[in-house]
C-alpha positions in Angstrom: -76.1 70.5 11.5 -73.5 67.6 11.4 -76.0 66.0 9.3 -76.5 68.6 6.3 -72.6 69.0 6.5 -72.0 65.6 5.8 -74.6 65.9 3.1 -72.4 69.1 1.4 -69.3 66.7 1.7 -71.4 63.8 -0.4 -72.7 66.7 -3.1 -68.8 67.9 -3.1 -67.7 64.6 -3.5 -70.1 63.8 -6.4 -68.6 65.3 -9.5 -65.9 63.7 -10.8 -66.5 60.7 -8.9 -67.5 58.3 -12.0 -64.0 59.7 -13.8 -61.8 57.1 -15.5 -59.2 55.2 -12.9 -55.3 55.9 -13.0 -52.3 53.9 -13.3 -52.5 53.0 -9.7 -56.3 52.4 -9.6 -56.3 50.6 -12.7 -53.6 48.5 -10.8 -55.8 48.0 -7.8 -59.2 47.2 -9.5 -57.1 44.4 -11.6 -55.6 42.8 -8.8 -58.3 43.1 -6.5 -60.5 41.4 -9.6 -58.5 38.2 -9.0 -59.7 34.9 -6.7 -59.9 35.8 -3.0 -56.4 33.5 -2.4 -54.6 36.0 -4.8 -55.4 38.9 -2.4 -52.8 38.5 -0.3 -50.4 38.3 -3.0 -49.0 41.8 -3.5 -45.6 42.1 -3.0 -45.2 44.9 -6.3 -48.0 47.3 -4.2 -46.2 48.3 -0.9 -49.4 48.4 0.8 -51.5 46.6 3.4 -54.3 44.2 1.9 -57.4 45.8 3.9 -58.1 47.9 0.5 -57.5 44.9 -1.7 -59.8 42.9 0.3 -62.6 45.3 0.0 -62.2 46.3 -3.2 -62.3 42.4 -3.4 -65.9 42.3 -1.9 -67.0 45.5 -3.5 -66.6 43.9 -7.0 -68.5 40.9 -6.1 -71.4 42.8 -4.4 -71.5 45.4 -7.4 -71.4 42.4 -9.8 -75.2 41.6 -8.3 -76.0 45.2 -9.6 -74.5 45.5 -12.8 -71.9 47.4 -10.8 -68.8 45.3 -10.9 -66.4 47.4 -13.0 -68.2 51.2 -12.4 -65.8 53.3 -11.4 -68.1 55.2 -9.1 -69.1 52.1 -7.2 -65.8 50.7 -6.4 -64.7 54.7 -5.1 -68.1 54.3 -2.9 -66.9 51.6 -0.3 -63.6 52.0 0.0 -62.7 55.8 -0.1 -66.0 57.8 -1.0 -68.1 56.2 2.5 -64.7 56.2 4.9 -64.1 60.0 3.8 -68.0 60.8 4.7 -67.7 58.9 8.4 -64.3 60.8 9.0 -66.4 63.7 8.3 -68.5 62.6 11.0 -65.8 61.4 13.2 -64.2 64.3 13.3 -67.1 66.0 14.7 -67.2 63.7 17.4 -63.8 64.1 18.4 -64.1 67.9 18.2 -66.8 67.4 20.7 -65.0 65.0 22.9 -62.1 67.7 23.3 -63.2 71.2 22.9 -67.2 72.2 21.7 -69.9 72.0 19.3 -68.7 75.1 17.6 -65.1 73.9 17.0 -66.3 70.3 16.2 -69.2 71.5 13.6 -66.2 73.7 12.2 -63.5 71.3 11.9 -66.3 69.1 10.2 -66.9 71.8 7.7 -63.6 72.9 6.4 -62.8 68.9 5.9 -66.0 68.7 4.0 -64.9 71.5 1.9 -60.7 70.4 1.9 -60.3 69.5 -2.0 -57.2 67.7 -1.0 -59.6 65.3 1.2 -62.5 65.6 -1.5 -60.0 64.3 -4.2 -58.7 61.3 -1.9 -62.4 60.3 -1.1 -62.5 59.7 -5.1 -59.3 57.6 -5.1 -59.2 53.9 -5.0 -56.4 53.4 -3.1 -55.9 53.5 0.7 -55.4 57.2 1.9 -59.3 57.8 2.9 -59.4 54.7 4.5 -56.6 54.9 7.1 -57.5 58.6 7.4 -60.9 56.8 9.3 -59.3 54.5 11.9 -57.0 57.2 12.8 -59.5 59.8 13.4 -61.8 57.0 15.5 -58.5 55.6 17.1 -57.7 59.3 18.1 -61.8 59.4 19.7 -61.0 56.4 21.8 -58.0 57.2 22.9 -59.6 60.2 24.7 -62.1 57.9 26.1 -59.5 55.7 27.4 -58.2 58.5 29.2 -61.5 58.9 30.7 -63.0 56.3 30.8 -61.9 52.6 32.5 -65.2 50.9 30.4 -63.3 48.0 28.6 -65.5 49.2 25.3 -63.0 52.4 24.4 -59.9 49.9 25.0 -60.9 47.2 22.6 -62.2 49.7 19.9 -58.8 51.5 20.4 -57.2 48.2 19.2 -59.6 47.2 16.4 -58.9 50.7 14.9 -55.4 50.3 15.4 -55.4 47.6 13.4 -57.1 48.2 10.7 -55.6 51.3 10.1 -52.1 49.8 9.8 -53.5 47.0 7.4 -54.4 50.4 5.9 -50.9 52.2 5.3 -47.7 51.6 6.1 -47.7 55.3 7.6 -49.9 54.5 10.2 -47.3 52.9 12.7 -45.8 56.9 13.5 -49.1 58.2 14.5 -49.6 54.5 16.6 -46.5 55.4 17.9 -47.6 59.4 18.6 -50.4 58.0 20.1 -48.8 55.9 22.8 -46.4 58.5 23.6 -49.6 61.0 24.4 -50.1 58.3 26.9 -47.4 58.1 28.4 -47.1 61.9 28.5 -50.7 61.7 30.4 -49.3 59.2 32.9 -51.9 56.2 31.2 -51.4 52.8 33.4 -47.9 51.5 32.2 -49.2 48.0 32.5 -52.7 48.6 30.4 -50.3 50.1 27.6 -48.3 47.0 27.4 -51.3 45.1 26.5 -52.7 47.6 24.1 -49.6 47.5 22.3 -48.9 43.4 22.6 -52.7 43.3 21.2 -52.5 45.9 18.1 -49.1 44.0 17.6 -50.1 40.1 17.7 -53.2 41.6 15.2 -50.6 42.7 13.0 -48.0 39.8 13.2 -48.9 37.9 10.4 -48.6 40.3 7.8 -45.2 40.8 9.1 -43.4 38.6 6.8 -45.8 39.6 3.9 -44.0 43.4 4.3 -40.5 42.7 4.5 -41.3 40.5 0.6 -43.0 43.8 -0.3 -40.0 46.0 1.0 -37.6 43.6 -1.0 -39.2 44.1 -4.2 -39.3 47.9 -3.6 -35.6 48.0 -3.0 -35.6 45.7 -6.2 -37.3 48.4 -8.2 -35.7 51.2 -6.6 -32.4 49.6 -8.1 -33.8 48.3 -11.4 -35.5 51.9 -12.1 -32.9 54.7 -11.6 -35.0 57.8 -10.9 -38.0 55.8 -9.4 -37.4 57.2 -6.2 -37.8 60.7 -7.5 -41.3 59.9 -8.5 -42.9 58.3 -5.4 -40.6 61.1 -3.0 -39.4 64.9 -3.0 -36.2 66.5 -1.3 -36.8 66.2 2.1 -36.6 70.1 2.2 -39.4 70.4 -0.2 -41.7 67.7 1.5 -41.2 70.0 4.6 -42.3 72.7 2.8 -45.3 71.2 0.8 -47.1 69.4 3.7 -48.5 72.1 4.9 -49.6 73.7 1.6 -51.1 71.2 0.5 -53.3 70.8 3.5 -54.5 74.6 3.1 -54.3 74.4 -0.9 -55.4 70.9 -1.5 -55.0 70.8 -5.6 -54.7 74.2 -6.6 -51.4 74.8 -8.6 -48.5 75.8 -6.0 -47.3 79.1 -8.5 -45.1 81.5 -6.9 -47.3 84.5 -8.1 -48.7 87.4 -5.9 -51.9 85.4 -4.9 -50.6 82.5 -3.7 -48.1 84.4 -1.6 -51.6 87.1 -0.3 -53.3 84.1 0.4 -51.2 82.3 2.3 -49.7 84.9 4.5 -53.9 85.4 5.3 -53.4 82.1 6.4 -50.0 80.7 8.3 -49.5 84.0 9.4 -52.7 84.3 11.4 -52.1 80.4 12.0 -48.6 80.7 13.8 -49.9 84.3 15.4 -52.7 82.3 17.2 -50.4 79.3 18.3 -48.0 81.6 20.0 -50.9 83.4 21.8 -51.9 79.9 22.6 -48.7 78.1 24.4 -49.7 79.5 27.6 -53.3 79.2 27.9 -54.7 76.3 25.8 -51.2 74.1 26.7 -52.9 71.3 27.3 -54.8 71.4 23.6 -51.6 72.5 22.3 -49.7 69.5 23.0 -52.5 67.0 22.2 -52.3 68.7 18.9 -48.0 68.2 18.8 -48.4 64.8 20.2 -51.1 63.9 17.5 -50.7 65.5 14.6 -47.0 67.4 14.4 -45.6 64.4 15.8 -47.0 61.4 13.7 -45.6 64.1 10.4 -42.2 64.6 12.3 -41.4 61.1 12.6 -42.4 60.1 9.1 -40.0 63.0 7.7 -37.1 61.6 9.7 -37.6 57.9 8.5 -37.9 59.4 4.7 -33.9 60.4 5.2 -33.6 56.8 4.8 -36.7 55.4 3.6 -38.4 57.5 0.9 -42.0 57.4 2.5 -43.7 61.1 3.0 -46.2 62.3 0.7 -48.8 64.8 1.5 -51.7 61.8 0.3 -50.1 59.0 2.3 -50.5 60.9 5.4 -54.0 62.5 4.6 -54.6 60.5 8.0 -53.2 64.4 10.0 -55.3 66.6 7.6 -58.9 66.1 10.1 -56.1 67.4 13.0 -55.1 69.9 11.1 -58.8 70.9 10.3 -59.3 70.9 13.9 -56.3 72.8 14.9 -58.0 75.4 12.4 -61.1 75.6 13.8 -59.7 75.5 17.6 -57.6 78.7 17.2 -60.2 80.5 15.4 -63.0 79.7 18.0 -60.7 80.2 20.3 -59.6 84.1 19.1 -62.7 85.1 17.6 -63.6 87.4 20.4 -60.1 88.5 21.2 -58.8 88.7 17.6 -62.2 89.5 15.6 -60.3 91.0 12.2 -57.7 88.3 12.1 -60.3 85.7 12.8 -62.3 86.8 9.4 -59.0 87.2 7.6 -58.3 83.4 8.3 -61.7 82.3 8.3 -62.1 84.1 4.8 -59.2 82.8 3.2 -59.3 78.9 4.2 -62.9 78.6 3.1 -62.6 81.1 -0.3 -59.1 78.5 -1.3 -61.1 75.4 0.1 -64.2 76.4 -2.4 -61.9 77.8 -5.3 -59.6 74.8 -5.6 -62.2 72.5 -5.5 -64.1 74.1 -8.4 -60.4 74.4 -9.9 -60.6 70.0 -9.5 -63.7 70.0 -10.9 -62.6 72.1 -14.2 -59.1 72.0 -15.3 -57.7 68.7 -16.5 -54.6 68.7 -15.6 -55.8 68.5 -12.1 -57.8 65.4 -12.6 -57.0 62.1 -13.0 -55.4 60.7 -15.8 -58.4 60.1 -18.7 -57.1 56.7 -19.9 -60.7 55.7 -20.7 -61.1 58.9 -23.4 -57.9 57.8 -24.5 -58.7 54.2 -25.3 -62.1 55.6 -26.2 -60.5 58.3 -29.2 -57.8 55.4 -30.3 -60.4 52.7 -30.8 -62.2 55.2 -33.1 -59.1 56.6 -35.1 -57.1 53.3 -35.8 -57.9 49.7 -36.8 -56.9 46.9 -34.3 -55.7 44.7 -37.7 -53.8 47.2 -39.1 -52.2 48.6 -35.2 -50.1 47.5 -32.6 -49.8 49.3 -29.1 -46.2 49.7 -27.7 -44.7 50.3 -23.9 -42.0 50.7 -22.5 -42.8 48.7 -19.5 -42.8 45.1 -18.7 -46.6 44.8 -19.6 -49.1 47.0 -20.8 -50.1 49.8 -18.9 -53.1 49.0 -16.3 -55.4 51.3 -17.6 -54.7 50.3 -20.8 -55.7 47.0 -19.8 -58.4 47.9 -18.3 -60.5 50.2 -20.5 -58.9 48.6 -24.0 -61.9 47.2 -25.3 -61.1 46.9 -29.1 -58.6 44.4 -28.3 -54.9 45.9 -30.0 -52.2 43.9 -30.1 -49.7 45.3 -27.5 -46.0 45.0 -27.3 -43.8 45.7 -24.0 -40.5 45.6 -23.2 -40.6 42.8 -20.8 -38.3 44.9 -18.0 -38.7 48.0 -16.0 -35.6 49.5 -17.2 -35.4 49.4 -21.5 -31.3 49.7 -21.7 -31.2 46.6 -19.9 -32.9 44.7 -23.1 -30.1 42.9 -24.8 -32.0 42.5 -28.3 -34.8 45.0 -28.3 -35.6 44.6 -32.3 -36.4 41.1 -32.1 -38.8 41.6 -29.4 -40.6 44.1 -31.6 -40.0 42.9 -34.8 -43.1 41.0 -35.2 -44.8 44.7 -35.1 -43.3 45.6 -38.1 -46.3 43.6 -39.8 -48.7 46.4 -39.0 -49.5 49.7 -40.5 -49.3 51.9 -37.6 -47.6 51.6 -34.2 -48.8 53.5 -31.6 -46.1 54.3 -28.3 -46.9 55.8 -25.3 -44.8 58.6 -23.8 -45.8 57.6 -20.2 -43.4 56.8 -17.9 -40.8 56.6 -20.7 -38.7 59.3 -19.2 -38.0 56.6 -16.1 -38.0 53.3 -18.1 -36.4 54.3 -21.7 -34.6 58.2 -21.1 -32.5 57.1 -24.0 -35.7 57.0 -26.1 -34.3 53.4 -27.6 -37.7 52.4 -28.2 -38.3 55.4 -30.8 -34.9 54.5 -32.0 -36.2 50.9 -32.5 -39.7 51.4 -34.2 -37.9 53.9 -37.1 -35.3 51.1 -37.4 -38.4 48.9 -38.2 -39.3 51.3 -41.2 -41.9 53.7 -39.5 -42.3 57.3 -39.9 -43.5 59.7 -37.1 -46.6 61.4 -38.0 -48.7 62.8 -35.6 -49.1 62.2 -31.6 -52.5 62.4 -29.4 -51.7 64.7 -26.5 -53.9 64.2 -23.0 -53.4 65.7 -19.9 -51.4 63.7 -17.4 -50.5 61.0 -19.5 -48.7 63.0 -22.1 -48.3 62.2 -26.1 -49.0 58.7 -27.7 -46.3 58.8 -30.8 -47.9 58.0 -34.0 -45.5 56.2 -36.6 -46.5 54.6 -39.5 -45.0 52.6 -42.6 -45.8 55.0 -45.1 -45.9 58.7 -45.3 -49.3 59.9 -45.1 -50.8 60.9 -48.4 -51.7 64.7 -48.7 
């Protein structure tokens, strides 16, 4: 059964998968394109290198197959295959704590999660760490059990690959080794755990304090970047969890979303507080596990703008077990409530993944039919591309083929330009200029790039309009004849 749910993860995880990359995919695949020395070299990505470095091989071993720069191959080792295994992990952990029932379920309603299904397609690191924690989590319980030497040192190879994996992964390491200490674990055999997972980690250490300078750098340089990669703290509290149960349906305030989730939290606290007696001991693996590793992230992002329901996708196969605990758990007891829960998480799981599959706006960002409609419409000799960036967009980049000539603003912040028309002047020579709205309400809110390109002579005409990347202004030298 594990088996054929596994396979309905892979068919679930299909469509979509070949789509065109985003800004930060498009960012990933060109730096993990570069020579195997430069992969260590990423101080503007606050992230560990693990993904770099495969994305590194995957690129090479694809290149034998034709496969180099397919969008669906480089997804495949990196996020697609780590999504499938925690699929399977999970099940083993579910049968390592509680039954097959619970396990096969927990399996299932991850399978099904569009928020997990849409991360599985994403090539950056949130299915990967999502992985190690799930199989660190499986060997913790066997180092509980068990004194075999096996669990302790695949408990420390997991441990460190998942924080090469994401800078999130220290608060559940951290949840983890509290659990232990909570279950009265040798204090001695902890001490070497930790001084082993930390000397495996040591020499990226001064790697991520360069990467944390050049984040503070662009925190300061970009006013309002801060908004973008973090919410209110309030709001993240208050998101977390709906996002787990909705994965990528819109979050509306309308009379469904409230029916549907009362079907679910309320059923979901109901069953907890039946719980704190009986199942403690599950209950507190659960806090210790999952509430805790989420707890301590919100409390560092008062200070350190960190939480986001992706970068922690690393709790959502907890949470799919905590599901499928309480409802195996209160089937009997609880029968109606049971279906009302069970209904409603698998009827949003299936509806807001065929939601991903058709609307737009909840896919990525389509910078390939962009590229693809502008390379038709205009001529590269007669164009020029501008950004308000200090280089051309990744995607761009990545799926221009036709070759335009580009302009950028050189800086990450345009009102910090001191002679913005002679940096563009030399596209004054071309027929139509072409500037992209993305990002622009961070980098230029002043719109003094629009201000520039009519001071050049050009005319607005028309803009192309996609979803997620927003309109690419159209301006050209002469009024378009009727």
């Amino acid at each position: 059964m594990i088996y054929l749910i596994i396979l309905l993860g892979l068919i679930l995880r299909l469509p979509l998968l070949g789509g065109s990359f985003w800004l930060d995919e498009a960012a990933q695949f060109l730096e993990s394109a570069r020579p195997l020395a430069q992969q260590f070299d990423i101080r503007e990505d606050f992230q560990p290198p693990l993904m770099h470095l495969i994305t590194f091989f995957g690129i090479r071993l694809g290149n034998w197959f034709g496969l180099g720069e397919s969008e669906w191959w480089l997804r495949f080792l990196p996020s697609l295959l780590p999504g499938l295994l925690t699929i399977w992990a999970t099940y083993r952990l579910g049968l390592k704590l509680f039954s097959k029932k619970i396990a096969l379920l927990a399996s299932f309603l991850l399978a099904t999660s569009s928020f997990h299904i849409f991360y599985s397609q994403e090539l950056r690191p949130y299915s990967l760490p999502a992985l190690w924690a799930i199989l660190a989590t499986w060997q913790l319980l066997e180092l509980l059990e068990s004194k075999k030497i096996k669990a302790k040192i695949f408990f420390i190879i997991f441990s460190i690959l998942g924080l090469y994996s994401s800078y999130l992964y220290p608060f559940l390491l951290i949840a983890q080794f509290i659990y232990l200490w909570q279950k009265k674990f040798n204090r001695q055999k902890m001490l070497l755990l930790a001084t082993s997972i930390g000397l495996g980690f040591l020499p990226w250490i001064p790697k991520f304090f360069e990467q944390l300078q050049t984040g503070q750098a662009l925190r300061k340089s970009m006013p309002g970047w801060e908004q973008v990669v973090s919410l209110p703290q309030i709001k993240t509290a208050v998101l977390l969890p709906l996002k787990f149960v909705f994965g990528l349906s819109d979050l509306e305030l309308n009379l469904g979303y409230v029916f549907l989730s009362l079907a679910v939290f309320v059923p979901l606290a109901y069953f907890i507080f039946l719980a704190r007696q009986k199942e403690r001991p599950a209950l507190l693996f659960f806090f210790y596990l999952l509430a805790l590793p989420l707890l301590l992230s919100w409390l560092v992002s008062f200070f350190v703008p960190v939480l986001q329901a992706k970068r922690v996708l690393f709790a959502l196969p907890l949470f799919c077990l905590l599901e499928a605990f309480l409802l195996v758990s209160y089937q009997k007891s609880k029968p109606h409530l049971s279906k009302i829960f069970f209904t409603a998480v698998v009827t949003i799981n299936l509806f807001s993944t065929y939601a991903y599959w058709t609307k737009p706006q909840l896919q990525r960002e389509d910078w390939r039919g962009l590229s693809q409609e502008i390379s038709q419409k205009f001529n590269q000799d007669n164009t020029a591309v501008l950004f308000a960036f200090d280089q051309p967009f990744a995607p761009w980049r990545v799926y221009d083929q036709t070759g335009f000539k580009t302009f950028s603003t050189g800086v990450f912040y345009a009102n910090d330009l001191e002679n913005p028309h002679e940096i563009f002047k030399e596209a004054s020579q071309y027929q139509y200029i072409l500037v992209f709205d993305y990002l622009r309400d961070l980098t230029d809110p002043d719109n003094l790039l629009l201000k520039v390109v009519q001071d050049l002579g050009f005319t607005p005409v028309s803009v192309l309009d996609y979803p997620n990347i927003g309109f690419v202004r159209i301006y050209s030298r002469s009024p378009i004849k009727s």
